[in-house]
N, C-alpha and C positions, 0 to 999 in steps of 0.2 A: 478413505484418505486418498489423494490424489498428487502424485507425484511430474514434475514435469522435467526436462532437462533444459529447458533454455527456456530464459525471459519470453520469448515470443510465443514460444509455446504455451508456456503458461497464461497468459492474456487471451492467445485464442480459445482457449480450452475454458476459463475464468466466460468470456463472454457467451460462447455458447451456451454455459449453463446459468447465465440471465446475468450475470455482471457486465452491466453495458454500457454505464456513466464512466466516463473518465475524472476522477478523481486528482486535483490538484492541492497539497499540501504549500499551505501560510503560516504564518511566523505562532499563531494559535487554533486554527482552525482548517478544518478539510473542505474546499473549494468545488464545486462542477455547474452546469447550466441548470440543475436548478436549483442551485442554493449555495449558504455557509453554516457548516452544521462546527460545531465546536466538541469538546473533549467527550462530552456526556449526550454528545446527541447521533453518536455513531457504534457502530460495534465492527470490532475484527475478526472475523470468521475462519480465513484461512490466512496463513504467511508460507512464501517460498522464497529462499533465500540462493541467489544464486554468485558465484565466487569466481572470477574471471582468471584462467589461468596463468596469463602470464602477467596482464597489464590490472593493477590494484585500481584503474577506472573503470572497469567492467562489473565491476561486483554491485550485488543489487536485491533487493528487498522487492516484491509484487506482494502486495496485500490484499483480500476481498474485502469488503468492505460493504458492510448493511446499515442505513442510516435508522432510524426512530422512526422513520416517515414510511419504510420499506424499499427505500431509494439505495437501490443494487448498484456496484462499482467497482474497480481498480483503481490504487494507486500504487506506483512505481518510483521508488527512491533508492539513491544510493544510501552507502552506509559506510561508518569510516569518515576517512579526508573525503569524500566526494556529497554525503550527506547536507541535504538543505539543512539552513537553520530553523531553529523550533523551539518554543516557549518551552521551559522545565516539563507544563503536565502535557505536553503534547509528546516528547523525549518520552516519560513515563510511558504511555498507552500502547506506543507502539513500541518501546524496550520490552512490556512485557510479553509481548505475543512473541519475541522470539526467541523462544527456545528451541 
């Protein structure tokens, strides 16, 4: 298991170990240059949740992220008031990785 202390950190340490798509989340599907993969066409590997001390817009979700295709990534969203919006089963996929 891998633990990071800061958003930044996490992404670098994420890409080093071959997550190296940047991942962009849409209203139902996850986004990057090469493609739109939807609910069933991706899987969540790792979640690091990080909680901004003082300011509640600093808080923030870094996902890993492996597509069906083998298309390695991050995406980084907040969570809370700061959260993009998301179709129901998109909310779902990624509500359950966070525990």
């Amino acid at each position: 298991m891998y633990t990071y202390d800061t958003v930044s950190a996490a992404i670098s340490g994420l890409k080093q170990r071959g997550y190296e798509m940047d991942f962009n989340l849409e209203e139902n599907c996850l986004v990057c240059a090469e493609g739109r993969f939807g609910t069933d066409a991706f899987e969540i590997v790792e979640v690091h949740r990080f909680e901004g001390n003082t300011d509640p817009a600093d808080e923030a979700v870094v996902y890993a992220i492996e597509s069906g295709t083998g298309i390695k990534g991050v995406l980084v969203n907040g969570y809370g008031i700061s959260a993009d919006s998301m179709d129901a089963e998109m909310i779902k996929k990624l509500s359950m990785q966070r525990n």
